[in-house]
C-alpha positions in Angstrom: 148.5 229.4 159.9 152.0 228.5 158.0 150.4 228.7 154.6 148.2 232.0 155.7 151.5 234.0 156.4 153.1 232.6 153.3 150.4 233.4 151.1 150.0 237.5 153.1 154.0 237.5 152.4 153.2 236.3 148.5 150.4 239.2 148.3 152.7 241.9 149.9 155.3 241.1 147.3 152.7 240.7 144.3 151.4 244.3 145.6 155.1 245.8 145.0 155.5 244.4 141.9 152.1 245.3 140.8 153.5 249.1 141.2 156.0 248.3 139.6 154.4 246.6 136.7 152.1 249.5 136.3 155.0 251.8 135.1 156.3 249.7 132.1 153.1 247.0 131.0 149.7 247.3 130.2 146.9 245.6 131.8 146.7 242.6 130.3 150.3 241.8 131.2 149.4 242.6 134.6 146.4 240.4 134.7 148.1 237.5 133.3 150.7 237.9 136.0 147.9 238.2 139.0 146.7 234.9 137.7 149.6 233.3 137.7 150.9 235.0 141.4 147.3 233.4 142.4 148.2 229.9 140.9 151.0 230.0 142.8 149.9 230.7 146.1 147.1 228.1 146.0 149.5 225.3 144.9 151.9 226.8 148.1 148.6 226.6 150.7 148.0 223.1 148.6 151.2 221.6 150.2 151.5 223.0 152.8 148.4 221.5 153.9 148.9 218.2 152.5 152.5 217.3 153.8 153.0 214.4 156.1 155.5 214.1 158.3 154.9 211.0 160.0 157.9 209.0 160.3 157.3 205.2 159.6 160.1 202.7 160.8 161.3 200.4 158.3 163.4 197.3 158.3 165.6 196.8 155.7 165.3 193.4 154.2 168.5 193.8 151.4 170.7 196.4 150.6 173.1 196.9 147.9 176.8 198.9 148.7 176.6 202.4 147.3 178.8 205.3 147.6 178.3 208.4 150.2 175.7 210.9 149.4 176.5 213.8 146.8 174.8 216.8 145.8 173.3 217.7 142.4 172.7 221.7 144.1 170.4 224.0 141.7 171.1 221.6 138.4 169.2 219.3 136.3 171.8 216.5 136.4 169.7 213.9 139.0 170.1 211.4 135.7 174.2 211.7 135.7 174.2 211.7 139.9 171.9 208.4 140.2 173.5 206.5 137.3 176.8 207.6 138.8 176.3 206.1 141.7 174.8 203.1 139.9 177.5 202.7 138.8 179.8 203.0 141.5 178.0 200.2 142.6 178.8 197.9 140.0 182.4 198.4 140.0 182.4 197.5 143.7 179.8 194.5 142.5 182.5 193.2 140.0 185.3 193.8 142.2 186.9 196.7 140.4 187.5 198.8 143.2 185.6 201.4 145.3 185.7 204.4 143.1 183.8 208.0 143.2 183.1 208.7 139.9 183.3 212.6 138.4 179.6 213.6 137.5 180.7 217.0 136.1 182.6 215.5 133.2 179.8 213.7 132.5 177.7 216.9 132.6 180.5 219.1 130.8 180.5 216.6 127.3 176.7 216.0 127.7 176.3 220.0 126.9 178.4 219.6 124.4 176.6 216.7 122.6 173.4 218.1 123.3 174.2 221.7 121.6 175.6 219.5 118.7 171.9 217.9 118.2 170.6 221.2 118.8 172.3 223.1 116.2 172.8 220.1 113.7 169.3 219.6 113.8 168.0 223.0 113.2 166.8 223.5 116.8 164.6 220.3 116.2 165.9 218.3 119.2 165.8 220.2 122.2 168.5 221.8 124.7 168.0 220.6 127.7 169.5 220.4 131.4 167.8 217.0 132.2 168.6 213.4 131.1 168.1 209.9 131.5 170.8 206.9 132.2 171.4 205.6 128.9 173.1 209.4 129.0 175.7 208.4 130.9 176.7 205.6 129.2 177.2 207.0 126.0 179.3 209.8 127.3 181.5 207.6 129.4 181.6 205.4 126.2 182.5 208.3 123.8 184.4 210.2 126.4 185.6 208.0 128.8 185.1 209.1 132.6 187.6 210.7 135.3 187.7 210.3 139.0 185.8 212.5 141.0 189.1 214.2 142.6 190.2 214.9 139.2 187.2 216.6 137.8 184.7 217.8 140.7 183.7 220.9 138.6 183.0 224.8 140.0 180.3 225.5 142.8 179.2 228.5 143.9 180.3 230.7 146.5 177.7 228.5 149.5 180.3 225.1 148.0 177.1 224.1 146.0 177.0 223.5 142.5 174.4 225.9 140.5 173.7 225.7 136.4 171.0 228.1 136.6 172.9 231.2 135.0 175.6 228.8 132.7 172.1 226.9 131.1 170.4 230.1 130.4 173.9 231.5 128.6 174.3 228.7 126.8 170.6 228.5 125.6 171.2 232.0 124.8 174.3 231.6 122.8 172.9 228.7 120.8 169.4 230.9 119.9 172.4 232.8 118.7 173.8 230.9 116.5 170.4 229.4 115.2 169.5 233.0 114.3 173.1 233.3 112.4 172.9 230.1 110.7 169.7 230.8 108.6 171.1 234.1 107.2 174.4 232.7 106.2 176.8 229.4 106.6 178.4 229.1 110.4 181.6 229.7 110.6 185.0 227.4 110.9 188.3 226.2 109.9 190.2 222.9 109.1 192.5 221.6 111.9 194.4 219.0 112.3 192.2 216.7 109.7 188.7 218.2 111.3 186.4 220.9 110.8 186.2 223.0 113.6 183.0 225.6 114.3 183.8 228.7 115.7 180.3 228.7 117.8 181.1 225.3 119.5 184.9 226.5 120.3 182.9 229.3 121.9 180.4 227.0 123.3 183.7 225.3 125.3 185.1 228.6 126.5 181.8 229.4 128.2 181.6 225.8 129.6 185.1 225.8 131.1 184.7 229.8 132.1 181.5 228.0 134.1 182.5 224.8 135.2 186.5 224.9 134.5 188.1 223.0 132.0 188.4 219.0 132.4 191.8 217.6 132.3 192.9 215.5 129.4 195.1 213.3 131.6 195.6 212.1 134.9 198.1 210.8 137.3 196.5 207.3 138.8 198.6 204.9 140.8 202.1 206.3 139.1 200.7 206.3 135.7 200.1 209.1 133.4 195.7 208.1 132.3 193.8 209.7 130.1 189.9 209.3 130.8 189.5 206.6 128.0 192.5 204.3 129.6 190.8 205.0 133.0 187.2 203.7 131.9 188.9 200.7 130.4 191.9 200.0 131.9 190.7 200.8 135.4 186.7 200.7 135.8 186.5 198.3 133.2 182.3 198.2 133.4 180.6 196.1 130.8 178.8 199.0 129.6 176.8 197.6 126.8 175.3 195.0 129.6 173.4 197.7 130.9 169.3 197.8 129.9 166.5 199.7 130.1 163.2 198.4 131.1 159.4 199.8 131.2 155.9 198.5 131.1 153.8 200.4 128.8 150.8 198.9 126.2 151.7 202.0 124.2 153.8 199.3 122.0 154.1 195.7 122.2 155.5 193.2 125.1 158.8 192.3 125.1 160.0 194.1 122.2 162.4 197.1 122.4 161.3 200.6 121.4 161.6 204.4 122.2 159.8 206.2 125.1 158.9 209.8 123.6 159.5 211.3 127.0 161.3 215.2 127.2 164.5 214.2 128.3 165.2 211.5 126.0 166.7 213.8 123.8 169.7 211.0 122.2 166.2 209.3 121.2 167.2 206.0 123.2 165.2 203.3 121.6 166.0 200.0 123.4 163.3 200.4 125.8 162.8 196.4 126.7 158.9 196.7 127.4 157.3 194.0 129.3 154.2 193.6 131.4 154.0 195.4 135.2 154.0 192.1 136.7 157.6 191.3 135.4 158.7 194.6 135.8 158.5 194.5 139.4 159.6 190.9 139.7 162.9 192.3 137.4 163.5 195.0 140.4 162.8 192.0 143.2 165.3 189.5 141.3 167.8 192.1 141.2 167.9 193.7 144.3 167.8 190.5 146.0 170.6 189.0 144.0 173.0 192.3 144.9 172.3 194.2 141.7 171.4 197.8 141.8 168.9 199.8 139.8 169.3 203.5 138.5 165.1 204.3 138.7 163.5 207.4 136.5 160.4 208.6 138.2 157.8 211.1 138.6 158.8 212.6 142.1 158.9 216.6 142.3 161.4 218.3 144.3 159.2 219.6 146.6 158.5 216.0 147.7 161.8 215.1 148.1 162.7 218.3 150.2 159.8 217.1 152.6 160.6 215.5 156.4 158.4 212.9 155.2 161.1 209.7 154.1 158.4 207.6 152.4 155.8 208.0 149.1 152.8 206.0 148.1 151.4 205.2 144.9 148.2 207.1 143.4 145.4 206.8 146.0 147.5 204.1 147.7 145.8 205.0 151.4 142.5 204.5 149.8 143.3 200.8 148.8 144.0 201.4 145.2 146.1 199.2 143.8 148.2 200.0 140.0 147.4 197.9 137.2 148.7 198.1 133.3 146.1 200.1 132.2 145.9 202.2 135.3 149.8 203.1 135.1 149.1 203.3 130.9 146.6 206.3 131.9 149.2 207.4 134.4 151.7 208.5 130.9 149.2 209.3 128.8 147.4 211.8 130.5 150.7 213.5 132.2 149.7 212.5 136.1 152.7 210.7 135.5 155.7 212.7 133.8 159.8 212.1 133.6 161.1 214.2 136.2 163.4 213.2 138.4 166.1 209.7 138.7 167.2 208.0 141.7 169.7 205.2 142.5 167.8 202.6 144.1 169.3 200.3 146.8 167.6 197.6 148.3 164.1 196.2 149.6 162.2 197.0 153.2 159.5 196.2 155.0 157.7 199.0 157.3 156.3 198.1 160.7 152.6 196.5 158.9 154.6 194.2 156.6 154.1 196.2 153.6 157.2 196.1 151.0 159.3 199.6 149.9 162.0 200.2 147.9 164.9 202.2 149.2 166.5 204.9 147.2 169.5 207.0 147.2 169.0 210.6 146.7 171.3 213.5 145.2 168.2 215.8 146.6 168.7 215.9 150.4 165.3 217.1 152.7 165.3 220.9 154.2 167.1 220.8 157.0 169.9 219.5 159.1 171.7 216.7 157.0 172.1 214.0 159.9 171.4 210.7 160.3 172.5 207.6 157.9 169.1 207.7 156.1 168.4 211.6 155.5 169.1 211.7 151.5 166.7 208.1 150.9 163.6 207.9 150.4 161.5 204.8 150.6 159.1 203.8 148.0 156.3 201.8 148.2 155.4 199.3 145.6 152.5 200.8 144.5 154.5 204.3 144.3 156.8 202.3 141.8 154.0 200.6 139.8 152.3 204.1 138.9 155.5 206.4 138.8 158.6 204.3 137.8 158.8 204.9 134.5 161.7 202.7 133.7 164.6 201.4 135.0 168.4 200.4 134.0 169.8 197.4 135.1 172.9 195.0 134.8 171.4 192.1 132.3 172.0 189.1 134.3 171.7 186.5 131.9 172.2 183.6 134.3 169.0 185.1 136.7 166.4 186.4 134.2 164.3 183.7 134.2 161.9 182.0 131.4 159.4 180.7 134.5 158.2 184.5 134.6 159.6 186.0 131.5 158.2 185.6 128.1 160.4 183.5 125.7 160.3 186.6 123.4 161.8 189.0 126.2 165.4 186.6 125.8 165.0 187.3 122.0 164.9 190.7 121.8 167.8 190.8 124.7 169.9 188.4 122.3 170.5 186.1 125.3 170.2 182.2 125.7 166.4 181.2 126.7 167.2 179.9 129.8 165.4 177.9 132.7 166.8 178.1 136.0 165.8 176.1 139.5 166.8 179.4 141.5 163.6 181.2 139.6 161.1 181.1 142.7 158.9 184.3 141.6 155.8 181.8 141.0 
């Protein structure tokens, strides 16, 4: 009956526009748009008929600490909120400190580096909102980071943070300069040893108009920082330690490559790629031994704004269980996509035995936010074989283990080949 009133309140809506559309489009624009109106309201009677909200009871087995719930609002910044929090957690893991790291400065030079690719490469590499981990790495490596109550960035006037206008002016002003740059040379000026383009001091003014302009220093514990001093001096985070791993055949085991995935627009190409069977066992050593994960995976909003707290793998209630060339399939035909990263935080068991993962959220579910749990999700193992696409990870070179690791995988990690009694993964 739900999805029968949506879908009447759809066609009353279509039917005004339809009017309207009558006035200034022909009749094949109008078509076009009736299709996709009718697309639309199938997929909403779709989901609206397939969501489950049966709560499950779980018992956590291990989690890691992580820092409060934060919200990513209407942006495309889940990959700089999860890997954030990631690592939050490993500064409280090394004994740094318990810090809340600034995700908008993060945000504010990733547009920045990102229009620089854009325009630099002749509109070759994309502009995009989205990301992956490695992002935040480099920018906190080239840029250094801030604490979050120096730099929490503009929201909107419900206190939520919204890109959806400053992305589309910003896309607009760099199609802008694109169109300028193949008629004649961009414009600039030497400054202070360094050429400086007019468009990108543009580009800034927009961003800080926007978001509001980041501080170049900061007063921390009766000292004058600037975000470089802070990230070394204070967080102190062995940032190269950090890895990616996947399981794809698309190229070989244990060597490192590059995922050709949409957001992966810094063309990251230290993908560690091993077999499915180690990259679970990776996840299991880790969380169990107090290390975090940031996770990218295909999970659509719509599935994290659900009451249900729990997802399955690809025909998981059936009894299917994910292999490599089942999860291969999964990529290549686009049932599995890069679309949205989460923090994940420990193991737990539900009330049949069967193992999920927990994960921290920067998507809460509709609704009241109450309760310890409401922004985690709980993943199931089969959930993570098919639609984990990678994952970053501290590289523990004492726990990675040769008993279930290819001798090849230390190689290409440039670690010592190491054989441990603690390894009991069989």
């Amino acid at each position: 009956m739900a999805a029968h009133n949506i879908n009447l309140q759809i066609l009353e809506a279509v039917m005004k526009i339809q009017n309207w559309l009558k006035t200034v489009l022909n009749r094949n624009a109008i078509f076009i748009f009736f299709i996709s109106i009718s697309l639309f309201a199938q997929e909403k009677e779709k989901s609206s008929t397939e969501k489950d909200t049966t709560n499950k009871k779980f018992n956590v087995i291990k989690e890691v600490w992580a820092t409060p719930y934060k919200s990513q609002g209407e942006t495309g910044t889940c990959w700089c909120f999860s890997t954030t929090s990631f690592l939050e957690s490993e500064a409280h893991r090394l004994g740094r400190g318990d810090f809340e790291i600034s995700q908008m400065y993060t945000v504010y030079h990733a547009y920045i580096e990102k229009a620089l690719r854009h325009i630099n490469s002749h509109t070759e590499n994309p502009f995009r909102e989205g990301g992956l981990s490695h992002d935040v790495i480099h920018i906190i490596s080239k840029y250094g980071a801030l604490p979050r109550e120096c730099y929490i960035g503009n929201k909107d006037a419900d206190n939520k943070y919204n890109h959806r206008e400053v992305y589309k002016v910003l896309s607009g002003m760099l199609n802008g300069v694109s169109t300028a740059g193949k008629d004649f040379p961009l414009g600039g000026q030497f400054s202070d040893g360094q050429f400086h383009l007019h468009w990108l001091n543009g580009f800034k003014e927009v961003l800080n108009a926007y978001m509001g302009e980041p501080p170049d220093s900061f007063l921390y514990d009766g000292k004058n920082l600037t975000p470089h001093q802070f990230t070394t001096d204070v967080l102190n985070l062995p940032l190269d330690e950090y890895i990616e791993i996947t399981s794809y055949s698309q190229f070989p085991f244990y060597s490192a490559e590059e995922l050709l995935l949409p957001d992966n627009w810094i063309h990251y190409n230290k993908f560690y790629n091993v077999p499915l069977d180690d990259f679970m066992r990776i996840i299991d050593h880790s969380l169990e031994n107090g290390f975090s994960l940031c996770v990218d995976l295909h999970l659509k909003k719509d599935e994290v704004k659900s009451k249900k707290t729990y997802l399955l793998g690809h025909d998981e209630e059936k009894g299917n269980q994910i292999a490599q060339l089942e999860r291969d399939a999964m990529l290549g035909n686009w049932r599995t996509e890069d679309v949205h990263l989460e923090h994940m935080i420990g193991i737990a068991k539900d009330e049949t035995g069967k193992i999920y993962y927990k994960a921290k959220d920067s998507i809460s579910p509709e609704g009241e936010n109450t309760g310890p749990d409401y922004n985690k999700e709980y993943l199931s193992e089969n959930f993570i074989k098919s639609r984990a696409i990678n994952h970053q990870v501290f590289n523990d070179r004492k726990g990675f283990c040769s008993e279930w690791l290819n001798p090849d995988f230390f190689t290409v990690l440039k670690v010592p080949h190491m054989k441990l009694a603690s390894c009991n993964f069989g």
